[in-house]
Backbone as numpy.savetxt, mean C-alpha at the origin, in Angstrom:
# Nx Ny Nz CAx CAy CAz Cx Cy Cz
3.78 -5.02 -19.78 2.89 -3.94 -20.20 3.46 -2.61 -19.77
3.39 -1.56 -20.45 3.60 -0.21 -20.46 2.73 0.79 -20.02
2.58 1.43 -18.72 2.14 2.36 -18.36 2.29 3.35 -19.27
0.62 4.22 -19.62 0.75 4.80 -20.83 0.81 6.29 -20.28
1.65 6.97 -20.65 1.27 8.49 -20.54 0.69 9.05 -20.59
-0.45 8.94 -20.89 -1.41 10.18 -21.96 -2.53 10.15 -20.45
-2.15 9.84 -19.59 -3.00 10.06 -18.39 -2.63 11.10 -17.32
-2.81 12.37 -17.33 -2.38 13.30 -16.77 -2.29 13.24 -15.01
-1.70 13.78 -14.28 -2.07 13.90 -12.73 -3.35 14.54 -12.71
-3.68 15.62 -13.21 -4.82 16.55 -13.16 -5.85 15.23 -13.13
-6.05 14.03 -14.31 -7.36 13.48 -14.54 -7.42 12.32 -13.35
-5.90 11.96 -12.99 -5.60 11.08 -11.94 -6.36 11.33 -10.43
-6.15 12.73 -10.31 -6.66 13.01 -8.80 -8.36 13.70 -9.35
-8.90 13.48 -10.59 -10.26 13.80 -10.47 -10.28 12.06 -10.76
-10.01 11.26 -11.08 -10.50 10.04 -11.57 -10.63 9.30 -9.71
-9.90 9.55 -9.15 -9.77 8.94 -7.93 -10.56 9.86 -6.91
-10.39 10.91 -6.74 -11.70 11.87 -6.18 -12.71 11.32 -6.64
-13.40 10.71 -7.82 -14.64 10.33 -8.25 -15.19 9.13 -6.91
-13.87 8.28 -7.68 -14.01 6.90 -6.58 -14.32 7.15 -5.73
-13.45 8.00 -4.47 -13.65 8.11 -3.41 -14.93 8.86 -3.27
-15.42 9.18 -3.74 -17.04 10.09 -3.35 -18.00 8.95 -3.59
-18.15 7.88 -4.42 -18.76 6.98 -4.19 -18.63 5.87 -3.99
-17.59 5.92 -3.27 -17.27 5.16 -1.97 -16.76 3.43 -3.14
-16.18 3.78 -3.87 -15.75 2.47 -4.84 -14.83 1.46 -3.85
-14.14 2.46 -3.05 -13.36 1.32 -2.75 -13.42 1.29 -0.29
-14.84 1.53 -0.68 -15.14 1.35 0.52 -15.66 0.50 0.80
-15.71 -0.77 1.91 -16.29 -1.95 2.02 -17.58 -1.75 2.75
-18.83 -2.59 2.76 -20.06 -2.52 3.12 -19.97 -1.88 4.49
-20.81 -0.80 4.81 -20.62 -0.37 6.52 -21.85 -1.47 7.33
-21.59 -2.12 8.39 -22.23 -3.08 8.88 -22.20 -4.32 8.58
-21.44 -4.65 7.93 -21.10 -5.86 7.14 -19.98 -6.79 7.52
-19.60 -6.40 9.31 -18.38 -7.01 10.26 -19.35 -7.92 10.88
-18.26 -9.16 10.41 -18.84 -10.47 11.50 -18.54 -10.12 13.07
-18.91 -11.26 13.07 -18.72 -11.48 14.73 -17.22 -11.47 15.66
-16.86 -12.10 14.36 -15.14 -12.00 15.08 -14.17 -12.38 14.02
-14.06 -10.97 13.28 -13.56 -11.46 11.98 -11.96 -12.14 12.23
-11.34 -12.38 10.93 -10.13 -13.31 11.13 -8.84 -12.36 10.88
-8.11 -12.44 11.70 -7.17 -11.13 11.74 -6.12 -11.70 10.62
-5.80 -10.76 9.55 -4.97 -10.53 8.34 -3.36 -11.38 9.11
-2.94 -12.54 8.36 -2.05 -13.44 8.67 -0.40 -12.66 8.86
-0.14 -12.90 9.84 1.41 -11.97 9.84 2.25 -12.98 9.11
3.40 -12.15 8.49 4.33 -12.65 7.63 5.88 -11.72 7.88
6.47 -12.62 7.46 8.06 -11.63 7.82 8.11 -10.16 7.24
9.23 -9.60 7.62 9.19 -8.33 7.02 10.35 -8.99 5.78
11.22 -9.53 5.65 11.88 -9.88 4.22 13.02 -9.29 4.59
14.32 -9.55 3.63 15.10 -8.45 3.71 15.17 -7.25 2.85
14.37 -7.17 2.16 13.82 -5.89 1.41 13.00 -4.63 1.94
13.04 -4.91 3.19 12.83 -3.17 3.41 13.35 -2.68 3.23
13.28 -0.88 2.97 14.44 -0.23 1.69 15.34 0.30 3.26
16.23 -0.35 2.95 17.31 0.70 4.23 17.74 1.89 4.02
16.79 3.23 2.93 17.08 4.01 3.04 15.72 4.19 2.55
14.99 5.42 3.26 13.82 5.43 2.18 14.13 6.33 1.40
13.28 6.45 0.18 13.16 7.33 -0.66 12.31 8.73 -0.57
13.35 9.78 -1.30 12.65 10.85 -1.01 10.95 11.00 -1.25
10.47 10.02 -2.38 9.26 10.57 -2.69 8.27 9.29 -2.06
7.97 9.60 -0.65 7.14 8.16 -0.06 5.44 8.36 0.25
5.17 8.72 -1.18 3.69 9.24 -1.34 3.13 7.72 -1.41
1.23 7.62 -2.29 1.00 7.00 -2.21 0.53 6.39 -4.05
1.53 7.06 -4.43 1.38 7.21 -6.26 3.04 6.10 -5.96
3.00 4.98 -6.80 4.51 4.59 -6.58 5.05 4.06 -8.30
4.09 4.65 -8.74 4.05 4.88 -10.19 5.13 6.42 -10.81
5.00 7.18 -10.44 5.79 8.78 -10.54 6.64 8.51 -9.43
7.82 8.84 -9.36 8.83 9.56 -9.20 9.17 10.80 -8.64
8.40 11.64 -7.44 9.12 13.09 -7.84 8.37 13.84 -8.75
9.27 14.81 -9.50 8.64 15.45 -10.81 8.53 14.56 -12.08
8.82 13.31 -12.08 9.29 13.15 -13.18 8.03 12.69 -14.02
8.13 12.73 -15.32 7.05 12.37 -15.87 7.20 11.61 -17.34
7.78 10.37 -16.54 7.83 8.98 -17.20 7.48 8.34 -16.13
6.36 7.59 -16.77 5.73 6.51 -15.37 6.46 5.02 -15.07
6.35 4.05 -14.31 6.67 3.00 -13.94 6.69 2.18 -15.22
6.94 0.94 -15.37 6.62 0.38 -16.24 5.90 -1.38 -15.38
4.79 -1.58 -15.60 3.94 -2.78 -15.46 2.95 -2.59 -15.41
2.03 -3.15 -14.85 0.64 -3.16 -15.09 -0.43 -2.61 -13.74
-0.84 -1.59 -14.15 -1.28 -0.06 -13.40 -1.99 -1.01 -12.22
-2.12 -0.90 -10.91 -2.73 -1.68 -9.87 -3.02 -0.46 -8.93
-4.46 -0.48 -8.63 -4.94 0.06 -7.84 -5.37 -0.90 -6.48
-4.71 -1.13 -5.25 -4.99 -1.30 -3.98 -4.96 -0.88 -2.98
-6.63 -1.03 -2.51 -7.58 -0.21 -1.49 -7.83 -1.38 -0.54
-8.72 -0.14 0.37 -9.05 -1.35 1.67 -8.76 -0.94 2.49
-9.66 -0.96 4.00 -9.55 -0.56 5.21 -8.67 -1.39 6.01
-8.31 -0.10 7.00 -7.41 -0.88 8.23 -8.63 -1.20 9.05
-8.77 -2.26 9.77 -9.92 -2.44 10.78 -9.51 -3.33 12.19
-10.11 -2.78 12.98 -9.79 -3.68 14.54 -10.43 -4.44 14.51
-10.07 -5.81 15.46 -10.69 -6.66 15.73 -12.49 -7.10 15.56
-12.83 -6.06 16.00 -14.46 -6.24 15.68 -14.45 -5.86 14.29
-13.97 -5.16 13.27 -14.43 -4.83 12.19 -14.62 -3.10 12.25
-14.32 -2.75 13.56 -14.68 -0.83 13.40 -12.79 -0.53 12.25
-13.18 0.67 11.91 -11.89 1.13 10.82 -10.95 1.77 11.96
-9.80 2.14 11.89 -8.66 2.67 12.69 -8.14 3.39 11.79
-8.69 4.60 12.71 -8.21 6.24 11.88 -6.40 6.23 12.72
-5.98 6.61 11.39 -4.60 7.45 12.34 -3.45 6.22 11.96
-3.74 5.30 11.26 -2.73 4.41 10.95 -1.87 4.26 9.83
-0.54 4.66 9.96 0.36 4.32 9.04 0.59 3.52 7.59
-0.09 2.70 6.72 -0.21 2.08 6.33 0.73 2.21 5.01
2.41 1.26 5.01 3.28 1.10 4.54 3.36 0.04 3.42
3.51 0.04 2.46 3.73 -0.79 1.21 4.91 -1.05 0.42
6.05 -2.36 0.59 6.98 -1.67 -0.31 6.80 -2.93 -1.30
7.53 -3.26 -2.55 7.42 -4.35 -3.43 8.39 -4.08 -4.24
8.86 -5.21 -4.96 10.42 -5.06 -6.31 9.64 -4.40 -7.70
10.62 -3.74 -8.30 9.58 -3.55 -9.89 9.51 -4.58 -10.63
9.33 -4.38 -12.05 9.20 -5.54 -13.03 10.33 -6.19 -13.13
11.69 -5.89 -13.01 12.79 -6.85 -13.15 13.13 -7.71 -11.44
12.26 -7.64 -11.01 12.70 -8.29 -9.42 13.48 -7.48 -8.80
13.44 -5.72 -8.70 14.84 -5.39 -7.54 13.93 -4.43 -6.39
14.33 -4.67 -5.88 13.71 -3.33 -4.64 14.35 -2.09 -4.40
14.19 -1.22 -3.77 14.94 -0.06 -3.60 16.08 -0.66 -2.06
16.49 -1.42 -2.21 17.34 -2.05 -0.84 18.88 -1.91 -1.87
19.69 -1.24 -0.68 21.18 -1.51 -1.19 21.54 -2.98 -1.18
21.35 -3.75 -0.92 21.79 -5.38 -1.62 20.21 -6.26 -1.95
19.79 -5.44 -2.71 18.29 -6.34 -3.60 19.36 -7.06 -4.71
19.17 -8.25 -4.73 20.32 -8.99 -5.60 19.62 -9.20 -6.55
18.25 -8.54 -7.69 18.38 -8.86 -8.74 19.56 -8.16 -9.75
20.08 -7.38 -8.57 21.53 -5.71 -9.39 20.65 -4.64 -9.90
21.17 -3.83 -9.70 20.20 -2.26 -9.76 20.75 -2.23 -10.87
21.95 -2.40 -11.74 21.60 -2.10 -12.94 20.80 -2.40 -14.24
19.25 -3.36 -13.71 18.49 -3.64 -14.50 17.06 -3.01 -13.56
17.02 -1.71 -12.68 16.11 -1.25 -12.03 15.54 -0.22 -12.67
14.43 -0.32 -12.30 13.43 0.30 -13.32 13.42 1.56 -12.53
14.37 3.17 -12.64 14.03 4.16 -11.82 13.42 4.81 -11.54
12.09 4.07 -12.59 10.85 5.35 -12.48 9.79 4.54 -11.14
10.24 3.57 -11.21 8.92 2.98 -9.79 9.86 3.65 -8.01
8.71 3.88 -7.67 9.04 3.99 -6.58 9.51 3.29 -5.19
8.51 1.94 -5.85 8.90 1.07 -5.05 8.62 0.82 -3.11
8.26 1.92 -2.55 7.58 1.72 -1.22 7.09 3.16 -1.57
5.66 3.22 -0.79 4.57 4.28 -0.50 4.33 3.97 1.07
3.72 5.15 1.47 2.99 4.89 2.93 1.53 5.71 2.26
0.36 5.79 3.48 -0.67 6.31 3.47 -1.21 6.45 4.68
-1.69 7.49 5.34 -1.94 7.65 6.96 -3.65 7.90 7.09
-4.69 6.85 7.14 -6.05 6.60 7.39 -6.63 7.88 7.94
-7.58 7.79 7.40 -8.58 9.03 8.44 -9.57 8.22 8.92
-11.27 8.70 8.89 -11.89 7.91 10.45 -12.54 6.73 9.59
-12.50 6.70 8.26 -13.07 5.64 7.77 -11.80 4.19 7.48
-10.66 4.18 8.02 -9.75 4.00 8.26 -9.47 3.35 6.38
-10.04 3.65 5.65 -9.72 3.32 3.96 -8.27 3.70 3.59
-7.38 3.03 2.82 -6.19 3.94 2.27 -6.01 2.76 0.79
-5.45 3.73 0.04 -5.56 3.75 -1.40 -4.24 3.62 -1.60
-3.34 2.94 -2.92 -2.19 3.01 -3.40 -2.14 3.03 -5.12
-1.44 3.32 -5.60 -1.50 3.47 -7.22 -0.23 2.51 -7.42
-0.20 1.57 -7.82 0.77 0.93 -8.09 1.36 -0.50 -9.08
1.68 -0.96 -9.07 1.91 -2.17 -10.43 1.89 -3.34 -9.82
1.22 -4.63 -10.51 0.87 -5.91 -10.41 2.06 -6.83 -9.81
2.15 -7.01 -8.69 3.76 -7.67 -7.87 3.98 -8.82 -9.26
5.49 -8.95 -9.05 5.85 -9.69 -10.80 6.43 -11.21 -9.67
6.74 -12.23 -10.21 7.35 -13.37 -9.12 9.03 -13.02 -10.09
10.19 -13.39 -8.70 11.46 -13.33 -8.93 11.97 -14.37 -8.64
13.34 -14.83 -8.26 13.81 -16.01 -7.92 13.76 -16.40 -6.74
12.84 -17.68 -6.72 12.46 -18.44 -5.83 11.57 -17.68 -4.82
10.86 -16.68 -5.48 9.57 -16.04 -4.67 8.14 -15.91 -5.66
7.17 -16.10 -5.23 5.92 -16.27 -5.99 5.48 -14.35 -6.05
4.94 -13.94 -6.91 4.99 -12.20 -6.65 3.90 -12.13 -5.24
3.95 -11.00 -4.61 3.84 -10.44 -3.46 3.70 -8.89 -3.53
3.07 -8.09 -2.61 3.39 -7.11 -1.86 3.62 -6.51 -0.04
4.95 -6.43 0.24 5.08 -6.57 1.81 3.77 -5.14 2.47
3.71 -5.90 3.37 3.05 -4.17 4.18 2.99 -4.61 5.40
3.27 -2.66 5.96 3.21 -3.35 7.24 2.08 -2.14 8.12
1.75 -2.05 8.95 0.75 -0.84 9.91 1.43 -0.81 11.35
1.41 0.69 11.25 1.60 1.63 12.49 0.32 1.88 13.11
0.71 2.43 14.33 -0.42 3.35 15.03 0.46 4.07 16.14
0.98 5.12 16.04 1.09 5.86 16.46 3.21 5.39 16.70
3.59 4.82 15.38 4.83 4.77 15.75 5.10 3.22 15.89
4.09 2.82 16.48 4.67 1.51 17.03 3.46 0.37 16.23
4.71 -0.50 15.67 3.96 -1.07 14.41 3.34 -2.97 15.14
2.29 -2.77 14.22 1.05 -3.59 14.76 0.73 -4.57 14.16
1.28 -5.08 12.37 1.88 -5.76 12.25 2.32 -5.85 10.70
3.04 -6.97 10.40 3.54 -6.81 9.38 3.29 -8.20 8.41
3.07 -7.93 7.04 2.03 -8.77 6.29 2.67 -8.96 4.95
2.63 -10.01 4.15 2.80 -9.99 2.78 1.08 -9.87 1.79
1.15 -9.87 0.92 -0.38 -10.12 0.28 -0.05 -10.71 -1.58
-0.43 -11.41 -1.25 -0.54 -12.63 -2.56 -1.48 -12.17 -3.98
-1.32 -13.05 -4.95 -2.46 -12.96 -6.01 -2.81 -14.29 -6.15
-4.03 -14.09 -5.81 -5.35 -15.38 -6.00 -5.12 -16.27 -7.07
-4.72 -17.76 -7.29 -4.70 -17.99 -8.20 -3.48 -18.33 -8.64
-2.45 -17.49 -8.58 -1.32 -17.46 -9.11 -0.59 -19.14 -8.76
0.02 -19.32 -10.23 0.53 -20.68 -10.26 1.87 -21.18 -9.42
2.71 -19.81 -9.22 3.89 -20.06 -7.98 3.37 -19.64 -7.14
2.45 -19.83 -6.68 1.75 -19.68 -4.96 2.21 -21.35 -3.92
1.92 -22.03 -4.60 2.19 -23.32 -3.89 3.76 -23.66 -3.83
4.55 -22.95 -4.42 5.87 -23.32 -4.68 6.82 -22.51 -4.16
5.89 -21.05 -2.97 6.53 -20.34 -2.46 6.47 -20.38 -0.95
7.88 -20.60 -0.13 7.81 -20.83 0.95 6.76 -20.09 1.70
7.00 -18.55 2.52 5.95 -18.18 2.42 4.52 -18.28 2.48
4.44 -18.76 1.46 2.62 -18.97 1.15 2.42 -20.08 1.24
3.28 -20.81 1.52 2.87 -22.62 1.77 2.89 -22.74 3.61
3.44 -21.92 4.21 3.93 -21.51 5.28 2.40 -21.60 6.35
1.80 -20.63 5.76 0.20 -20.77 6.48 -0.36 -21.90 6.50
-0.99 -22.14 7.33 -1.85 -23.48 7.21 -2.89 -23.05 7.34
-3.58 -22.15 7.93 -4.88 -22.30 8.44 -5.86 -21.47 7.40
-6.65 -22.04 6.59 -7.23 -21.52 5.44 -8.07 -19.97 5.19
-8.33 -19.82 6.66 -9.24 -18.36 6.69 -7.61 -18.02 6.98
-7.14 -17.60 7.53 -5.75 -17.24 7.05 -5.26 -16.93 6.54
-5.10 -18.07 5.29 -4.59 -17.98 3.88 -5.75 -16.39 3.24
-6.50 -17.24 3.25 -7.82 -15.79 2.62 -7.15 -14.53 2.81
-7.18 -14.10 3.93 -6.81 -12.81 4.64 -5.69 -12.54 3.63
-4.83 -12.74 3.10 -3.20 -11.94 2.60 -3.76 -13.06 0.63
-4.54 -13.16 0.35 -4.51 -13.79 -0.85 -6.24 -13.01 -1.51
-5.72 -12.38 -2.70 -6.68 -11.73 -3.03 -6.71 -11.08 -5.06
-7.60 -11.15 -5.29 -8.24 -10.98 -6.86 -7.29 -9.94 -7.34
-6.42 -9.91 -8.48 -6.21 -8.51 -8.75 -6.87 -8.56 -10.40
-7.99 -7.80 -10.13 -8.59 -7.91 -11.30 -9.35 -6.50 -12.61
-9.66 -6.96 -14.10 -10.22 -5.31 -14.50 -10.77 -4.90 -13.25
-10.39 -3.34 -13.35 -11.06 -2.19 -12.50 -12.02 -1.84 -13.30
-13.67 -1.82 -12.96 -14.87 -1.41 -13.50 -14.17 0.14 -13.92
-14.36 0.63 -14.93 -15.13 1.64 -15.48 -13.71 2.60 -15.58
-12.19 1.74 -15.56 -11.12 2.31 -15.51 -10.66 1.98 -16.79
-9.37 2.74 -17.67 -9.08 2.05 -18.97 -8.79 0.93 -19.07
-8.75 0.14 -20.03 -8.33 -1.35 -20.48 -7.07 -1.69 -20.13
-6.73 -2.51 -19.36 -5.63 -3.04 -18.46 -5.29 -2.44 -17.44
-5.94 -1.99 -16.62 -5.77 -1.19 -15.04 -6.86 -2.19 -14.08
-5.39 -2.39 -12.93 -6.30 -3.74 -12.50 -6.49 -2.87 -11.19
-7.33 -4.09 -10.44 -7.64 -3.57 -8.95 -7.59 -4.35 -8.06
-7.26 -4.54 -6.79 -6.91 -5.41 -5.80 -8.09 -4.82 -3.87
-8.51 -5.08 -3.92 -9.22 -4.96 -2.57 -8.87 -5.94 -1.48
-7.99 -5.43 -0.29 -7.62 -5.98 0.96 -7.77 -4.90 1.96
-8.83 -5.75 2.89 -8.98 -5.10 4.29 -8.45 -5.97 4.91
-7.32 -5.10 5.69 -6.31 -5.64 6.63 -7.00 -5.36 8.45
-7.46 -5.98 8.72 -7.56 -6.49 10.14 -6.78 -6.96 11.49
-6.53 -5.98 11.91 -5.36 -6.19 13.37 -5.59 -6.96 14.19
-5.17 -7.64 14.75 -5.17 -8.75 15.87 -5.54 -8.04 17.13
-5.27 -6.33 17.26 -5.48 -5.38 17.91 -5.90 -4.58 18.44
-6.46 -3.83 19.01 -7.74 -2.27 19.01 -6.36 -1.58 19.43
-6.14 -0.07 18.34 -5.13 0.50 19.36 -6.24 1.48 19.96
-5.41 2.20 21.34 -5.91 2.48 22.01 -7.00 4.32 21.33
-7.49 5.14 21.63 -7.56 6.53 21.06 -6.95 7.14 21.27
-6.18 7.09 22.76 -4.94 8.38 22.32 -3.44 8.07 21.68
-3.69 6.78 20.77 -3.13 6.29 20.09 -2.96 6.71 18.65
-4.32 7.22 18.29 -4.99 7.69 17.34 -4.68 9.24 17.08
-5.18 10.17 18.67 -5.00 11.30 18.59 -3.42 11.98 18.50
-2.55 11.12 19.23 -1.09 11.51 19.47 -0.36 10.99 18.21
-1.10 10.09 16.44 -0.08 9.68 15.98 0.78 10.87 14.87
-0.67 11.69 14.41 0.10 12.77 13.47 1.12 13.93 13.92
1.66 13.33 15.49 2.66 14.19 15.86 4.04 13.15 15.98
3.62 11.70 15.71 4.70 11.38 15.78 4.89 10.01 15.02
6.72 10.83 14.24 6.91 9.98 12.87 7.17 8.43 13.66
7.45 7.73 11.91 7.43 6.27 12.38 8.85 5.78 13.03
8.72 4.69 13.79 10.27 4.85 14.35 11.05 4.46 13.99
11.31 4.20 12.46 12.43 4.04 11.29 12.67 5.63 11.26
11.94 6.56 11.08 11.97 8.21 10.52 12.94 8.64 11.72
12.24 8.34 13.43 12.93 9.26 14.23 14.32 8.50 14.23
14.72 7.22 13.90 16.12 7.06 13.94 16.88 7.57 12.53
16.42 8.20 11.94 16.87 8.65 10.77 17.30 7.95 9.53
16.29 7.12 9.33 15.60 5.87 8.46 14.71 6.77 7.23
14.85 7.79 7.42 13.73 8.21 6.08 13.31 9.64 6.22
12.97 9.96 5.36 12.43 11.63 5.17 11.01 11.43 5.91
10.62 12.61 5.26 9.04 13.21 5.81 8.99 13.30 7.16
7.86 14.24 7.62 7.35 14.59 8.47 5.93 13.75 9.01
5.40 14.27 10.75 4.37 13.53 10.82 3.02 14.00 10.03
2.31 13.30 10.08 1.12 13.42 9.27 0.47 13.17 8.45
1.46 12.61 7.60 1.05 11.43 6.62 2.08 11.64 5.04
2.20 10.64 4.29 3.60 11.37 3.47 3.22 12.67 2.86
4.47 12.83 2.45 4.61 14.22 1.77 4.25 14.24 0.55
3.82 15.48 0.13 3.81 15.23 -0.88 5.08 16.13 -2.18
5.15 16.05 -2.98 6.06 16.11 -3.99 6.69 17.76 -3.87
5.86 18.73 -3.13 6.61 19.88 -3.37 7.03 20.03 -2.08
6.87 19.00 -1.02 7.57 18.76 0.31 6.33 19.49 1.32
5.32 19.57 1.05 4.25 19.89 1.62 3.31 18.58 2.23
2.54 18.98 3.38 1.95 17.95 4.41 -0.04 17.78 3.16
-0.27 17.02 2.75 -1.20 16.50 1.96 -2.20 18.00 2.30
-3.67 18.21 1.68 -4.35 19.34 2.13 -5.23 18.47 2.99
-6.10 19.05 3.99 -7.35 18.34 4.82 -8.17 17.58 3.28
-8.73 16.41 3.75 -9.75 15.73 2.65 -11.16 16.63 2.65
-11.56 16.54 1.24 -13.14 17.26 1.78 -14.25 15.69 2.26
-15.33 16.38 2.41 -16.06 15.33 3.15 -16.58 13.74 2.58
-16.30 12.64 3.13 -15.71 11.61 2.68 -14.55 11.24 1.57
-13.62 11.88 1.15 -12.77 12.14 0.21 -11.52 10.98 0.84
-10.86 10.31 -0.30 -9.49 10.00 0.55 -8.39 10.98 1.50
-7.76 10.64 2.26 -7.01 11.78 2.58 -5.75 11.58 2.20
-5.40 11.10 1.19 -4.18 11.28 0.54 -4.12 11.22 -1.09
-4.77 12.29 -1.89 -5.07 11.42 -3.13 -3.38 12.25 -3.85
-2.99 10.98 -5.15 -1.90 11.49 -5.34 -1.14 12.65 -5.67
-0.42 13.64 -5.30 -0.35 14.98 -5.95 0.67 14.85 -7.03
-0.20 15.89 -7.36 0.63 16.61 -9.22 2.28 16.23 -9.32
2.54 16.17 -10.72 3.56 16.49 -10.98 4.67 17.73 -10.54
């Protein structure tokens, strides 16, 4: 499927400002068990991009300026970071990378060969939580490649020092059982945690799907964990692993995102 053009940035960041004001992709407040089940760790792969890319917003659909979009099938995934009890964790890093539609990643040896890479996906985003610890991504339906069932890796910071690192599945999917990986878990609330619906998005155009995962730390980081992280980048960045500054990614004219207004995401995607 073809990401269609005729959807401007302008209607993008009012269509998602909407969401976020009524709270679409916010999960019930009070609605934490007793001791919920912490989101299943999984390898990091060898596809983290060993170089990041200049544009590590949270749109992984655009490019930069450019304005030819990705090509697959438009995926919106949301969902809070949350500690152990279920409270949200403001101040957390929250990293996403995945292959495009032909299986390649942005990694100098992704062996599907970059010369069948799709250059308009971006291919890894970050997003840095505020106090409702929610973060949002714009991005395309993970595709399965050789001898992997589709996926998206992610991993969470707090303050630099990362807390853990996760794959996340599609519910259902028929190479799920046939992927190491995902056969790997045993323990069924487990499995739950990183396996999830990507399905129509209510009240979005016809074929724009949506995925909801609240990722749950094994963790509480501490608060001045919280307060000290927008001064300091991730520790891929300070070894000189990647652009941007602290505070959460950049956005496209190399500027630090604006403050959110009140309950608003704090990263919604910027303009062309």
């Amino acid at each position: 499927m073809h990401i269609h053009t005729s959807t401007t940035a302008a209607s993008r960041r009012r269509f998602l400002a909407q969401l976020a004001a009524t709270g679409a992709f916010l999960t019930v407040p009070g609605a934490f068990a007793a001791a919920l089940t912490p989101t299943a760790r999984q390898g990091e792969g060898p596809f983290y991009p060993d170089h990041l890319p200049l544009d590590t917003d949270n749109d992984l659909l655009i490019v930069n300026d450019s304005i030819t979009p990705a090509t697959g099938e438009i995926t919106y995934l949301s969902g809070r970071i949350l500690g152990p009890d279920g409270s949200p964790v403001r101040g957390a890093t929250v990293e996403i990378w995945q292959c495009d539609v032909n299986g390649v990643y942005i990694h100098s040896k992704s062996f599907a060969g970059h010369d069948k890479q799709d250059k308009n996906f971006q291919g890894y985003g970050r997003f840095l939580t505020a106090s409702s610890g929610e973060y949002l991504f714009r991005t395309i339906k993970p595709v399965p490649y050789s001898g992997r069932c589709p996926h998206i890796h992610a991993k969470v910071r707090v303050n630099g020092r990362e807390l853990l690192t996760t794959q996340l599945f599609i519910k259902g999917h028929p190479g799920n059982e046939q992927d190491g990986a995902y056969r790997g878990i045993r323990d069924a609330a487990a499995l739950e945690s990183v396996t999830k619906e990507f399905a129509p998005m209510s009240g979005a155009p016809s074929g724009v799907l949506a995925a909801k995962w609240d990722i749950v730390l094994g963790v509480t980081p501490a608060d001045d964990e919280h307060s000290k992280h927008e001064h300091t980048a991730p520790e891929r960045e300070r070894r000189g692993g990647g652009p941007g500054g602290p505070g959460g990614p950049p956005r496209r004219d190399g500027n630090r995102p604006p403050p959110p207004p009140d309950g608003a995401r704090r990263n919604p995607p910027p303009g062309p």
